[in-house]
Structures are given as C-alpha cells and as structure tokens.
VOMIFI-864963 format. One record per residue (C-alpha): x, y, z; residue number from 1. Coordinates in steps of 0.25 Angstrom, whole numbers, plus 5000, padded with zeros to 4 digits. Example, Ala and Ser with C-alpha at 12.3 -4.5 7.8 and 13.67 -1.06 7.14 Angstrom:
residues 2
[r [5049,4982,5031],1]
[r [5055,4996,5029],2]
***
This chain:
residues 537
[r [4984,4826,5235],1]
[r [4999,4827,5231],2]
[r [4999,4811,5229],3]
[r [4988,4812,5221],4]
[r [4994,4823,5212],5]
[r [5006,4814,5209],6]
[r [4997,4802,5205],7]
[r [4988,4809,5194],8]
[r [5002,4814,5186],9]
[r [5004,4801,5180],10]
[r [4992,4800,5174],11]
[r [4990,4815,5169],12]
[r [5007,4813,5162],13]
[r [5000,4802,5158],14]
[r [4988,4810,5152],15]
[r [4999,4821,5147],16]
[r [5007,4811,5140],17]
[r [4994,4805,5131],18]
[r [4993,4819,5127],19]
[r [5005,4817,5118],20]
[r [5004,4802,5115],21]
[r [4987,4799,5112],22]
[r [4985,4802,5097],23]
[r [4975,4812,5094],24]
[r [4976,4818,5110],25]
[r [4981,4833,5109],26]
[r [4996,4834,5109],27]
[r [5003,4847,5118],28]
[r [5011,4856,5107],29]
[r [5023,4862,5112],30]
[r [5021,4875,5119],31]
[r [5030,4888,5118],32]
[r [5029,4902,5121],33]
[r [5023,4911,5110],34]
[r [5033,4915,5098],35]
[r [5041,4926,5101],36]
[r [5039,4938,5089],37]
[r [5049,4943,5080],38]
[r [5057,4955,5086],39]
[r [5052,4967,5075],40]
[r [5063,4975,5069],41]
[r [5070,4984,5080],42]
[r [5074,4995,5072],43]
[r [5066,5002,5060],44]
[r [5071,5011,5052],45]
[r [5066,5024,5049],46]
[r [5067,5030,5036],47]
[r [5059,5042,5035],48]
[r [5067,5052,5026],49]
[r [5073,5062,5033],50]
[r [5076,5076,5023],51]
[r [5091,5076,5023],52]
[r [5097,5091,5028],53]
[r [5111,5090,5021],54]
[r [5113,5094,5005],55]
[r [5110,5087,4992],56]
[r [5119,5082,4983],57]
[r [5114,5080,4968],58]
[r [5120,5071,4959],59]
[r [5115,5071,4944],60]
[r [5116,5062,4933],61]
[r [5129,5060,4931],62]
[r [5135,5064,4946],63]
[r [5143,5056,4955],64]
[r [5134,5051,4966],65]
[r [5146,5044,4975],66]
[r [5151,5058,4977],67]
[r [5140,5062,4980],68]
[r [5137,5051,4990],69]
[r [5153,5054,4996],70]
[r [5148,5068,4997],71]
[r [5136,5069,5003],72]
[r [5134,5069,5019],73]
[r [5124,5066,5028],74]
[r [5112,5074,5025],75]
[r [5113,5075,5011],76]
[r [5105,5072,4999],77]
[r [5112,5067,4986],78]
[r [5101,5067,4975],79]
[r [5103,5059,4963],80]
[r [5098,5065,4948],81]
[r [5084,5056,4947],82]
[r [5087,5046,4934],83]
[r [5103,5048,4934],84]
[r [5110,5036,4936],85]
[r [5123,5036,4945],86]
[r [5133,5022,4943],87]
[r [5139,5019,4955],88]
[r [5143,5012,4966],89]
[r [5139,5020,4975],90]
[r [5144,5021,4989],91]
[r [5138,5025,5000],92]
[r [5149,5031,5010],93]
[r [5148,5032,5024],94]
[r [5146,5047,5031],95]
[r [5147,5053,5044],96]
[r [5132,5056,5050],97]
[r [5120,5051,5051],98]
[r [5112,5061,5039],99]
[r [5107,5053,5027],100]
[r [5112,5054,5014],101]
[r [5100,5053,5005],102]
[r [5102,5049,4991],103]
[r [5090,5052,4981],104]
[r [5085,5055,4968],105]
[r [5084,5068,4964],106]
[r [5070,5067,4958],107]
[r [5061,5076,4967],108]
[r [5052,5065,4977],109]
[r [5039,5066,4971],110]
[r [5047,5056,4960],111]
[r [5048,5046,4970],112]
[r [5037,5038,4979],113]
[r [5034,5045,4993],114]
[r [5043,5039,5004],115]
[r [5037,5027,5006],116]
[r [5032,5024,4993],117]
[r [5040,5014,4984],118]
[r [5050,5016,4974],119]
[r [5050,5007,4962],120]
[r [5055,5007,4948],121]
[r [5046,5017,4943],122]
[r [5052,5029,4950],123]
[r [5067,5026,4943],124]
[r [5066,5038,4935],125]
[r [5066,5048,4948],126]
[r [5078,5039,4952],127]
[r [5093,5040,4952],128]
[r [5100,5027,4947],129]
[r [5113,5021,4955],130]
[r [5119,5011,4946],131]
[r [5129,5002,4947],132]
[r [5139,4992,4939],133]
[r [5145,4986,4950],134]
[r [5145,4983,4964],135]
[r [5133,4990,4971],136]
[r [5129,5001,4967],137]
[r [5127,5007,4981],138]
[r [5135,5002,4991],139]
[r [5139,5009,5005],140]
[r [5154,5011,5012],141]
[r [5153,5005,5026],142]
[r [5144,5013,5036],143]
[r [5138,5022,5027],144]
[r [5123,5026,5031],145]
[r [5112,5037,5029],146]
[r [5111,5035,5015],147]
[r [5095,5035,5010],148]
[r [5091,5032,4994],149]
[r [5079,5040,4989],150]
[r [5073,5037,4975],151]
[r [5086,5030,4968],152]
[r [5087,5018,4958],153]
[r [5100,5008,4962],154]
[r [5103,4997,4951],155]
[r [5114,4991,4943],156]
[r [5119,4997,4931],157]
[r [5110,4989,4920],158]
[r [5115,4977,4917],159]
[r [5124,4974,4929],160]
[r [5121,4964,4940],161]
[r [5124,4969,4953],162]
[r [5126,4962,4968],163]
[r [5120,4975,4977],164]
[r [5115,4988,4971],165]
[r [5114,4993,4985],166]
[r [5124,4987,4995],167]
[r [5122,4992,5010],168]
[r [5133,4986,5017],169]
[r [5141,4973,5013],170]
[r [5150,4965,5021],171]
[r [5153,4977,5032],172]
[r [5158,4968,5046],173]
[r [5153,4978,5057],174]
[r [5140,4986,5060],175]
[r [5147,4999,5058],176]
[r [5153,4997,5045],177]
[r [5138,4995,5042],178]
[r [5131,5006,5031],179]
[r [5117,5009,5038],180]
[r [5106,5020,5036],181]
[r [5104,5018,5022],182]
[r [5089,5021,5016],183]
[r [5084,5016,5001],184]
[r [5071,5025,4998],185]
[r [5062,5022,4987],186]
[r [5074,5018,4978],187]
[r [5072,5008,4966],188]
[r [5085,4996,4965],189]
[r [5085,4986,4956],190]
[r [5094,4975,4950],191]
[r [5097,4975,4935],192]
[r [5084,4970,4927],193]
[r [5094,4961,4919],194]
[r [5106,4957,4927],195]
[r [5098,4956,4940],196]
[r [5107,4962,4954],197]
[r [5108,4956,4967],198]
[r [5105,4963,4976],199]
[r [5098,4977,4981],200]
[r [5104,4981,4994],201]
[r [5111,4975,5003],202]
[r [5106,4979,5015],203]
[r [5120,4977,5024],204]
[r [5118,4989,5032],205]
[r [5111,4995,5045],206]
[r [5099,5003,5043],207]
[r [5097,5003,5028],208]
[r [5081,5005,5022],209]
[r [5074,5001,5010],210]
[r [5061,5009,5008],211]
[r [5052,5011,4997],212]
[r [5063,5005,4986],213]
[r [5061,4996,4974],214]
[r [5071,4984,4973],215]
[r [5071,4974,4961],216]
[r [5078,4966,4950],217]
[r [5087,4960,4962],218]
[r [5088,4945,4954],219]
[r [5101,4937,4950],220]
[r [5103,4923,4943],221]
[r [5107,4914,4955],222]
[r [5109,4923,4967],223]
[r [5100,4929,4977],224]
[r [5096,4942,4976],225]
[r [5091,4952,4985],226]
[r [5082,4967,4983],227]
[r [5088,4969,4997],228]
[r [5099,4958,5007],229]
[r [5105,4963,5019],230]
[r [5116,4952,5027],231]
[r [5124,4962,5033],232]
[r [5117,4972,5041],233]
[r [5111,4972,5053],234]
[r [5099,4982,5050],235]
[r [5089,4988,5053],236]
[r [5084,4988,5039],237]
[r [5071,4994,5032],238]
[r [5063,4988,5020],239]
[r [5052,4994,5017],240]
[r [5043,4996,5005],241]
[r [5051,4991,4993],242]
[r [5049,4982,4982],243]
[r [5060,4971,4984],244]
[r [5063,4963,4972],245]
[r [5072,4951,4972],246]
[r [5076,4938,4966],247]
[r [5081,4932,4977],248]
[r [5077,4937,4990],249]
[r [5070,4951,4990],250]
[r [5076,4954,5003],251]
[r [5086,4945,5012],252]
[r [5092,4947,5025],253]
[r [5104,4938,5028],254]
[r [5109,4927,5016],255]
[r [5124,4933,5018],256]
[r [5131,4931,5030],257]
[r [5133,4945,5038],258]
[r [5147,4951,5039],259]
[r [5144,4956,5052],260]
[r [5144,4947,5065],261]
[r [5130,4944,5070],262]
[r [5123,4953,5061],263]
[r [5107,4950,5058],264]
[r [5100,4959,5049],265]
[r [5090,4966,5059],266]
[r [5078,4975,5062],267]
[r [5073,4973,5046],268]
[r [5059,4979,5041],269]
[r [5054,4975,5028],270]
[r [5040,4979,5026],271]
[r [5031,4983,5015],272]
[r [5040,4978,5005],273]
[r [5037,4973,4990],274]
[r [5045,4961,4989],275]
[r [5044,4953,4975],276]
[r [5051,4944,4964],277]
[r [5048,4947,4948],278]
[r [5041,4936,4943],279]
[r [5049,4937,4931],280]
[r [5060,4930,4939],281]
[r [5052,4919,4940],282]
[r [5054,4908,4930],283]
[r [5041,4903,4924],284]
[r [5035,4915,4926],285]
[r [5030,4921,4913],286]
[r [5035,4934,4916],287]
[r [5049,4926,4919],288]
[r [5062,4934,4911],289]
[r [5071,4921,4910],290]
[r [5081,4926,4921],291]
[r [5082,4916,4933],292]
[r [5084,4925,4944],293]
[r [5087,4917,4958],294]
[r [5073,4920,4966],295]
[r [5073,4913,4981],296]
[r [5065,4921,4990],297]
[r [5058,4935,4995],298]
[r [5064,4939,5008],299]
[r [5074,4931,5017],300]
[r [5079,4933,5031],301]
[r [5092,4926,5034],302]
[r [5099,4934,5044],303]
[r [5088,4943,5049],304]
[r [5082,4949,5062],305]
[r [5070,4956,5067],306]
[r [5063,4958,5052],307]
[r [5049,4965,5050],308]
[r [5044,4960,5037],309]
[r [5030,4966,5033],310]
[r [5020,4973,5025],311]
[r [5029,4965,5011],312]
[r [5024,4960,4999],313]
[r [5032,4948,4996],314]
[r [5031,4942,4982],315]
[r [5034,4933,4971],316]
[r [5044,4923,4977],317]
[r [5046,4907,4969],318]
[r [5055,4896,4969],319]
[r [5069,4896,4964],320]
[r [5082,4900,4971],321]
[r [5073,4896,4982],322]
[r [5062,4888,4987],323]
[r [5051,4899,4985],324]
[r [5048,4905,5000],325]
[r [5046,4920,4999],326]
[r [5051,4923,5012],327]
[r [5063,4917,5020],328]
[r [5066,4919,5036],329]
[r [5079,4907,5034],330]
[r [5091,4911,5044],331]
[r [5103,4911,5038],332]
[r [5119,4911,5041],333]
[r [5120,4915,5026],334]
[r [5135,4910,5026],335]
[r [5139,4902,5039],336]
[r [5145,4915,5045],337]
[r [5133,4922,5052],338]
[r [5127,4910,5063],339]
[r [5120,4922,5069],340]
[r [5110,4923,5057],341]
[r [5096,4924,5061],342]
[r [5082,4926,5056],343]
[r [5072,4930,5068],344]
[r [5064,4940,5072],345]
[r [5055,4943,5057],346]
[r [5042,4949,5056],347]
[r [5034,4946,5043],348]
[r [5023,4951,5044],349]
[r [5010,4957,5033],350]
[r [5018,4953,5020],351]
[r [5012,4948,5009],352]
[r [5020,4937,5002],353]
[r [5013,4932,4990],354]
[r [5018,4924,4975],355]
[r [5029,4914,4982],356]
[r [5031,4899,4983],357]
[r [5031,4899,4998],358]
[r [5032,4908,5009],359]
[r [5042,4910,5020],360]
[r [5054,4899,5024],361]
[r [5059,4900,5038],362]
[r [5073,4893,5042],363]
[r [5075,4891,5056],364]
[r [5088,4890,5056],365]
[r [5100,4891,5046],366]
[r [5101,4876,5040],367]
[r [5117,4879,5034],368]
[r [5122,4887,5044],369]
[r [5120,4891,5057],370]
[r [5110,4902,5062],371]
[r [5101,4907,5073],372]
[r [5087,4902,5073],373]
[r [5075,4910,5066],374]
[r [5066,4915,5075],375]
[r [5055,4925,5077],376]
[r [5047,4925,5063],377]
[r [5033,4932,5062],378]
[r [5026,4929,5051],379]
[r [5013,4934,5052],380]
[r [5000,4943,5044],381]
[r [5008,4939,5029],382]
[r [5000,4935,5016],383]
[r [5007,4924,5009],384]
[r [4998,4924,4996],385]
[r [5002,4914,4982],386]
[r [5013,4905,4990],387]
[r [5013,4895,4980],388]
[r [5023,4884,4977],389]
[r [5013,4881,4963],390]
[r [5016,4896,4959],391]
[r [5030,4901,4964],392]
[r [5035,4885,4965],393]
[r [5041,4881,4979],394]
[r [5034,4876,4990],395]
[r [5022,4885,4990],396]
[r [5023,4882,5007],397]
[r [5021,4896,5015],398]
[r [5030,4894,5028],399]
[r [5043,4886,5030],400]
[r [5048,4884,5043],401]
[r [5063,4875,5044],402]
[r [5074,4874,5054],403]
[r [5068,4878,5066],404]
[r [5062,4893,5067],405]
[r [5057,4899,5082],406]
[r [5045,4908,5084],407]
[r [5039,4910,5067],408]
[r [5025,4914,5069],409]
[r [5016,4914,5058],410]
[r [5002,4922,5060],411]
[r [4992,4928,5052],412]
[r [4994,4925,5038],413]
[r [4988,4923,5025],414]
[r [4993,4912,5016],415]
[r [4990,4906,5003],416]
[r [5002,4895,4999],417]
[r [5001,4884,4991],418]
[r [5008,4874,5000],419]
[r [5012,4873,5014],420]
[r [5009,4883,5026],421]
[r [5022,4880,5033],422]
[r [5032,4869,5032],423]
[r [5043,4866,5043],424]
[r [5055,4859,5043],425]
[r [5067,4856,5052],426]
[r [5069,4862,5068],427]
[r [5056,4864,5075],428]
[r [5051,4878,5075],429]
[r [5046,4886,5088],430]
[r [5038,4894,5092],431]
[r [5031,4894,5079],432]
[r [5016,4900,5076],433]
[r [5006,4898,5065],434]
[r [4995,4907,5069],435]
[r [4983,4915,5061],436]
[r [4986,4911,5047],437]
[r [4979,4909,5033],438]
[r [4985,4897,5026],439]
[r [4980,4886,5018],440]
[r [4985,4872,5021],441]
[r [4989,4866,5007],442]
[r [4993,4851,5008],443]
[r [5002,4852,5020],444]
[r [4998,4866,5028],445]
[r [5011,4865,5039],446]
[r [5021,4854,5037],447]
[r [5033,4850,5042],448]
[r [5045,4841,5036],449]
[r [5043,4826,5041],450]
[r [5032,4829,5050],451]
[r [5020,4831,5040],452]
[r [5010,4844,5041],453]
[r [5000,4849,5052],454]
[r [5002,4846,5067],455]
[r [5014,4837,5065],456]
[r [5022,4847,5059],457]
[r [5019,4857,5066],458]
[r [5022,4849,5081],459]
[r [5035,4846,5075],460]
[r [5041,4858,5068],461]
[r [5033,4869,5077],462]
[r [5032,4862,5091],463]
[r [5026,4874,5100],464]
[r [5016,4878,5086],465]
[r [5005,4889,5087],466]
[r [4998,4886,5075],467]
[r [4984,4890,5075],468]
[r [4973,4901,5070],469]
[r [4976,4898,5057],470]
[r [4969,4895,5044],471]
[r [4973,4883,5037],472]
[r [4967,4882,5024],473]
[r [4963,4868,5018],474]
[r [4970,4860,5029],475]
[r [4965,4844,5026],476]
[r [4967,4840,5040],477]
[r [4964,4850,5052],478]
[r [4969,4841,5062],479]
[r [4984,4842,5058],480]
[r [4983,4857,5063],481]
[r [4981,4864,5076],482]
[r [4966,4868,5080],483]
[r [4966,4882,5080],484]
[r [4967,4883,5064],485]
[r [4957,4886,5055],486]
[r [4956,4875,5043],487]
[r [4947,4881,5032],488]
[r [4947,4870,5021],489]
[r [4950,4881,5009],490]
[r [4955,4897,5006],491]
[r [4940,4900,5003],492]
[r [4935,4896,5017],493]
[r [4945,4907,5023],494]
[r [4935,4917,5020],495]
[r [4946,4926,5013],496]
[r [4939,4940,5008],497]
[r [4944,4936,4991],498]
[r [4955,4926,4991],499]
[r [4955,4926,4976],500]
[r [4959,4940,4975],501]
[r [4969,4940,4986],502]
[r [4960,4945,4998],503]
[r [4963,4937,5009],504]
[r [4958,4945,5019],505]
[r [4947,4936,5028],506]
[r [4933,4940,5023],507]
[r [4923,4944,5035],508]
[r [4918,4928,5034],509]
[r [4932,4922,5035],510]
[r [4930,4913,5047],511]
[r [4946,4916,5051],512]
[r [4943,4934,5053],513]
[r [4946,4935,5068],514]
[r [4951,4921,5071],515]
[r [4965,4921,5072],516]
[r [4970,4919,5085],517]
[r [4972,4933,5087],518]
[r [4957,4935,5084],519]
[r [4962,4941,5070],520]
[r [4958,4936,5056],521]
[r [4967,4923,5053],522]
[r [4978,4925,5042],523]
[r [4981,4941,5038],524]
[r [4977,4954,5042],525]
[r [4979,4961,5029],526]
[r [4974,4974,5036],527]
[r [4988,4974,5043],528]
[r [4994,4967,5030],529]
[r [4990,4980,5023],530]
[r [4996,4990,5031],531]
[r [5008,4984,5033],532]
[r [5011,4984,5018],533]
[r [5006,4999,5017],534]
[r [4994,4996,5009],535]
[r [4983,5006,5010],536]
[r [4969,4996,5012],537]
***
C-alpha cells in the first residue's frame, strides 16, 4: 500500500499543477484568515452636566472677564451678560482641583436648545460674544483643564482674519504640560464672513468635547482650513451633534507633525454630526460669491487611532485644492519628524455622504515620508448618494485603495456614483473584503492600474479577496467577477421602494431582501441608519 501511495503523487501534482495552467480550469485564490476588526474607541467621554456647588461670578457688559477667569476656582460659575461683547484674548489658567469651572451666558436655559439639541446661529442673541483682533481669542496656559462653555458666540472681531479662535494646546513637549477636560456646549464659532479665519479649535489637548455646537465660515484663499484640527493631542476626544463647516477639511486629525514623541491622536467619537461646504464657494455655481476659497476635502485622518465615525451627514465636497474625495483615511508623517504616524483601527459606519466628486481615498502607506502601515478600516451600512465627477468634477470613482493597506472591509452599502466602485493602485492590499453591497458598475466597476477591471485586478492588487453578496448594477460581462454577486442589468431591476425620490430601501419584491450573506437585505439597513443619526422614524 505504501508503494502504491508514492506512485499516484506524481500524477495527482501533476493534476494540482493544471489547475493553475489550463485556461478556463478554476484557479486557487489565495487564502487568509478573516480580517481582523477595528479596535473601537477605548475611552468615551462623558459629558452629562454636573450642577456646579461653588459661586457665581457675573460679568456685565463692559466687565473684565480675564479677572474673572483668574478669579474663579473650581466649582464656580462665571456668567457672562447675554448679548455683551468681551474683546480678548482670553486665557484660560490652570487651577488646582478637579471642579469645573463653567462659563455661560447669563440668559435663563429655556433661551437655549435642551442639552442635546443644537446650537446654531439663530440663538446669538441669548449669547455673549468673545472677540478678538489678534491671536486666538481663547487660548489656555499649559495644564489648564475643567473648563466647560455653555451658550457663547466665539469669532473674530469683524473684519480681521484670524489663525485659531479657539486654541487648546499648541506645541506643549510632554503629556503633562497638556490642557485636558475642556467642554464646548451648544456654542455657536465662526469665522468672519468677509475676511474668512483659519481655523475653529485646535484640539491639542486631552479630554476636550464638542457637543451640540455650531462651527462655520472657516475658508481662506490658499491654505487649509479646518472647523475643527487636532496634531498634538493624544485624546480621548468627543464630537457629537455639530454642524461643521469648513473649506478645507471640516475636521482633520494629523497634517502637522506632533511635538510630542510617539503621539497618535486616540479613542476619537464623531457621530451624528452635520458636516457641510456652502455651495456658494463653489465656483460656477450660481449661488458662487467671487471668493476662491481653497476646498480639498470633508474629513481626513493622518495620524489617527481607534475612531468611531457614525450616524454623520457628510455633504457637499468638489474638485479643487484637491481631487474631489469626500473622506480621506491617508497616513501621514506630515513633516518627516513623526515616522510613528499611523491610521488604523477606524469605524465608519451609518453615515450618509452625498453631493461629492468621489468618495473615500485610502493610502496604504505614507509615499513622502516614512510611516506605519494603515490597517484595520471598516466601512460598512453607509449611503454614498450623487457621487458624481459630471456634477462636482473629479473622478466620480466611489473607493480608492493605493500603497498597500491591510484588513479594509467594505459591507453593506448603498451607492450611487457616476464612475468606478473601486480603483487600486500600488502594493497589494490584504486581507481585503467587499461584501453585501449596492453599487452600480459603470464602464470599469473595480479596476486596478495596469492590470485592467474585474478578476484581474482584483488577483493582483487584493490577493486573499472576499468579494461576494454583492449587487453589481449593469455589469457587461458577469464572467470577470466572482460567482456569488448579484448582476442586475439596471437600478430599476433592484426593486428599491422610490428611487426617484430618494427611498432606497428594497421594496418587499426586491429579489436581494434577506440575501446577503448574513441572510440580511443586501446593501443598508436604514432602520439602523436612522437611529444612529437620532432620527425619530
């Protein structure tokens, strides 16, 4: 028996070898374990208002609210006359205890939304004004902390173009020196209508919320601009319920260089956020005010760790500064001093990103500098509705993968993009999956540089791929894709329940309820879309 087992393994390595090398004979992928998920953030931060115990300090129109500020102690309350403007800067000092010191309008709460309703410009009457002609106008003295904003306007003085209105933290070298525990609470911060401003906050800190704000007018003529930027502080961060207006990016972690070693900004919530550009940036637009302000993207991680991105509204995003792609996973060592930078461990999950010319860019690794690899990127239950390079110019192409990502998964979606579903370029990427999703071809569905669209492209840029339960709209040739896909030959033969007015929930005769490969309804649940944006059904 033995001899007879050695003679038949020729002929079946024989047998295994034609398996590779006979055209049209099924051809082994490479296997690999399942991805691993993204790490969610470890630390949230808990904001609930806490009545403070110690006194109030009122400042009216006309008083002198850095005294104040020097003055007061943990505990107290330093109310501010509703209306009055105070002309700064304003620093916020660092005190002994662990109290907060809560700085607030003096208008009763019933003249501001409940907590956890949104702020937003029509509510600046109730509010106390910080301006400033210079520098920011509040800015904190090294290890300050427990300071919360309730109900104030933050802006420049009119006129005046400012860098920061709010800076948390700057170029501090060492944890400690850090400022941390600082909360902004239904406040409304703007740039100058005319002049434009920079930048929002800084977020250089530890510990530092944004909740239930109202940032816009952040724009400038050849420079990014952020509502909110944080490089320099190691988290945990919270940004929940804003609207977020920006020229540049809208929010951005990384893109400077951290002054402290080894430092990732970490343990980041951003959810149920209103992110959006004015369209009357937008040159040829007919709403366009003759200002090019400089517009690239929406939100951009650089130097990041363990984000949760959900339950957002991402809009409005087009070609200019940059190439059009609303959200931006690119690692980057900003400067060439920080080879640690690192974008791994996101969750971007029940968002809505609409009105852009593409979708999101993911960058493997740094390609001017060295940096670690990105790794770890869930993308999943997301509406991607009007990406269109006809409309917002661009490359109308929904996902970009270059330089060698590990672990992106990509599950459960619902998109409607004038151009490619996915492009790849550069290292191989691993472990990656393309799982349950609504997406129409166009004239190259998934491509890859040099190595043409469908099955090709994906052997060589993905070896390892999952690609499968998906619906792939229109597709002219079934044979370049996996089996286990779905190739409806138009949007109408989905079954959506009113396509035309934005329903894209399947209809009860849409032949894909119930066949993802979970057993769920291919592309997203927009039950669970809903309620993670807090929208009552």
């Amino acid at each position: 028996m033995l001899q007879k087992d050695v003679r038949v393994w020729p002929t079946v390595l024989l047998f295994a070898a034609c398996l590779f090398l006979v055209p049209g004979w099924v051809v082994a992928e490479e296997v690999r374990p399942a991805p691993v998920q993204p790490e969610l953030p470890r630390v949230y931060i808990n904001t609930t208002y806490v009545p403070p115990a110690g006194q109030t300090l009122a400042v009216p129109t006309g008083g002198d609210f850095q005294a104040a500020l020097n003055r007061a102690k943990p505990g107290d309350v330093i109310t501010l006359e509703a209306g009055a403007v105070f002309t700064g800067p304003f620093t916020l000092r660092n005190k002994p205890g662990s109290g907060w010191i809560i700085i607030r309008t003096s208008a009763p709460d019933a003249s501001l939304p409940p907590p956890g309703g949104r702020a937003n410009p029509s509510y600046a009457d109730a509010m106390p004004k910080f301006v400033a002609a210079s520098g920011p106008v509040i800015q904190t003295e090294a290890g300050a902390h427990h300071y919360r904003f309730i109900g104030v306007e933050i802006r420049p003085r009119a006129g005046v173009f400012l860098y920061n209105l709010v800076q948390l933290g700057e170029s501090e070298t060492s944890m400690e020196e850090l400022p941390h525990d600082i909360t902004i609470d239904r406040c409304y911060i703007h740039g100058d209508s005319v002049k434009g401003t920079r930048r929002g906050i800084a977020m250089n800190s530890k510990s530092i919320s944004v909740i239930d704000s109202y940032l816009s007018d952040f724009k400038e003529v050849g420079a990014d601009t952020q509502a909110i930027m944080g490089w320099n502080g190691p988290g945990p961060f919270k940004i929940v319920n804003n609207y977020l207006e920006g020229a540049g990016e809208n929010v951005m972690f990384g893109g400077a260089d951290p002054t402290i070693p080894n430092l990732v900004p970490s343990d980041i919530e951003i959810r149920r956020n209103q992110f959006s550009k004015r369209l009357s940036w937008k040159m040829g637009d007919p709403s366009y005010a003759s200002i090019h302000w400089s517009v690239k993207n929406i939100l951009e991680l650089k130097n990041a760790q363990r984000v949760l991105v959900e339950g957002n509204i991402f809009e409005n995003n087009w070609a200019d500064a940059q190439n059009g792609f609303a959200i931006l996973f690119t690692v980057r060592n900003q400067d060439g001093s920080a080879p640690w930078s690192v974008v791994e461990d996101v969750t971007f999950r029940n968002n809505i990103v609409r009105h852009t010319a593409s979708g999101i860019n993911i960058l493997g690794q740094d390609d001017n500098h060295p940096s670690h690899q990105t790794k770890r990127i869930l993308i999943q239950n997301n509406l991607f509705d009007d990406v269109s390079g006809d409309r917002w110019g661009g490359s109308g192409r929904l996902f970009q993968l270059l330089r060698g990502t590990e672990d992106v998964v990509i599950n459960h979606n619902t998109a409607f993009q004038s151009e490619n579903i996915l492009l790849a370029d550069g290292e191989p990427h691993r472990g990656f999956v393309f799982r349950n999703n609504i997406v129409p071809h166009n004239a190259y569905g998934v491509s890859g540089n040099d190595k043409g669209f469908g099955l090709p492209a994906l052997r060589y840029y993905f070896p390892g791929f999952v690609f499968e339960g998906n619906v792939i709209v229109g597709s002219r040739d079934v044979s370049l894709y996996p089996p286990k896909n779905f190739y409806p030959s138009s949007l109408g033969a989905v079954g959506f329940v009113d396509r035309v007015r934005g329903d894209y929930r399947l209809a009860g005769s849409s032949p894909y309820r119930k066949a993802g490969t979970d057993g769920k309804n291919v592309g997203v649940d927009f039950d669970a879309l809903s309620e993670a944006m807090g929208v009552t059904q």
